[in-house]
N, C-alpha and C positions, 0 to 999 in steps of 0.2 A: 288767284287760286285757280286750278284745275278743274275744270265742272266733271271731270271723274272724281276726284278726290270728295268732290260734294255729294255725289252719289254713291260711294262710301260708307257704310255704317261704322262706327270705331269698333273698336276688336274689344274693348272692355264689355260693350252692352251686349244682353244674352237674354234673345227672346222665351219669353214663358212658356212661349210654344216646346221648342228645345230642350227646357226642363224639363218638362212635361214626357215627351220622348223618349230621353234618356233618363228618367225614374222607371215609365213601363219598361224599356227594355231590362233595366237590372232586375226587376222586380219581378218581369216574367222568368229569368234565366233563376231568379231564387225560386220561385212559385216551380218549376221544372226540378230543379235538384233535390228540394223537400218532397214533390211528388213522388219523384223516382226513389227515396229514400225511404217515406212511406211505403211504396209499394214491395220492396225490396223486406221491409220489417214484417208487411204483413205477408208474403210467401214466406217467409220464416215459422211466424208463428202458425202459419196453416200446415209446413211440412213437421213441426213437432205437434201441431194438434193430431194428424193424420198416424206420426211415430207409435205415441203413446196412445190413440185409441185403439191401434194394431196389437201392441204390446199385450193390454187391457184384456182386449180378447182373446189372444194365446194364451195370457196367466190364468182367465176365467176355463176357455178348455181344457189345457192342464190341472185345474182343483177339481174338476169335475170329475177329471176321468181319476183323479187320485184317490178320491172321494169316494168310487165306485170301485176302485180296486181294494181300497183300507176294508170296504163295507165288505166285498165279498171275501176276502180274506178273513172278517173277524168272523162271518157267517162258517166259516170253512174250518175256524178253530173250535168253533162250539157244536159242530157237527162230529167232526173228529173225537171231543170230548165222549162225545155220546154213541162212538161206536164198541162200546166195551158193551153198553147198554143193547143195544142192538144184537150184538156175541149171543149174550145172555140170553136174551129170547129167542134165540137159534138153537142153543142148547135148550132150553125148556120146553120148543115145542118138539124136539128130536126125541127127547126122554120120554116124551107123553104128555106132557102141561099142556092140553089144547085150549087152556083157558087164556093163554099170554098170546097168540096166536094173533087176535084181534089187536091187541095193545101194539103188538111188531108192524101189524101193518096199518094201524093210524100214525105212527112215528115212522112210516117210509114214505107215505103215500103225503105224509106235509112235509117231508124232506124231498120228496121225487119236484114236487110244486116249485121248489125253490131254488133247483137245479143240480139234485142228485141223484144217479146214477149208480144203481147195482151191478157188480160186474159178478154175471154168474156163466161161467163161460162152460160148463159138461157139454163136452165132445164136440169143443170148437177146436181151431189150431194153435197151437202154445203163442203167446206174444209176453216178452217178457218186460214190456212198457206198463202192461197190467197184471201179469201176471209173475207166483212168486213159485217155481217148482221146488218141492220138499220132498219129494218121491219121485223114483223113475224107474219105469219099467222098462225090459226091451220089449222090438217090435215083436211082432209073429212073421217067422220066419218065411212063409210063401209072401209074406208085401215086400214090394223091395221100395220100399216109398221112404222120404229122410222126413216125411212131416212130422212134426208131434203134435198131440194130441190129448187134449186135457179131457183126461178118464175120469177124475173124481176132484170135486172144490171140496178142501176143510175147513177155507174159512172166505165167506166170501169177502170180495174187496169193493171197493168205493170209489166212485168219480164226482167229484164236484166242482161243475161249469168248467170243462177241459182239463182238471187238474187230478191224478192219481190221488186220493186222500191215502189211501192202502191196497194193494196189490192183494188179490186172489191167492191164496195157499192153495196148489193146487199138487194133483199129482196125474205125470205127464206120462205116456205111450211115443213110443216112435225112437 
């Protein structure tokens, strides 16, 4: 025999070492693929936790603001209700009732509080956003001006929080 051949190991035997070796290596390359897999689920679940708390918060400032429009709207329908009431006591204190007088302006003065606005416009310029002309005079003939001009209110009109509730009955010059 060949004293190479003696120093040889046979190709059947498979040092423990080697096994050893070649388990870490597979095992790192799994350890690697489930990490990255892991990582991979959990930026998922962090770009839908991010979605839906975004989401969350736009639906919350949206009820909010909806919440405050229903509310001032329904404020604005029970005001409206109340302005035939208000009429009333415009007439009553015109006739002579200086007794309703008080009553007209504790029901303005808690309507003023809560974002209403008298439109009493004698001898501003006609705007017809607020106001509603029912009479019209012509001008005096030495003006030569195209403004008009609201000479007399019949019924006054109402603003509540930017919104016309009713237009000024007025009657206009110019």
């Amino acid at each position: 025999m060949n004293s190479d051949s003696t120093q040889e190991e046979p190709l059947n035997e498979i040092d423990e070492k080697d096994i050893e070796f070649c388990e870490t290596a597979d095992s790192t390359e799994t350890e690697v693929d489930e990490t990255e897999q892991l990582v991979l689920e959990r930026d998922g679940y962090l770009n839908d936790l991010q979605r839906v708390t975004a989401e969350f918060s736009n639906f919350r400032k949206q009820s909010a603001k909806r919440n405050t429009e229903v509310n001032s709207r329904s404020q604005a329908e029970l005001v409206e209700k109340l302005l035939p009431v208000l009429d009333a006591c415009d007439l009553a204190v015109e006739h002579g009732a200086n007794d309703v007088a008080p009553i007209r302006e504790a029901l303005i003065s808690a309507f003023e509080s809560s974002g209403l606005q008298v439109i009493d416009p004698l001898d501003l310029n006609f705007d017809p956003t607020c106001h509603e002309a029912v009479l019209h005079e012509s001008a005096e003939e030495d003006k030569e001006s195209s403004e008009q001009i609201v000479t007399e209110v019949m019924r006054r009109g109402y603003i509540w929080i930017d919104r016309v509730l009713r237009p000024a009955m007025v009657k206009v010059r110019g």
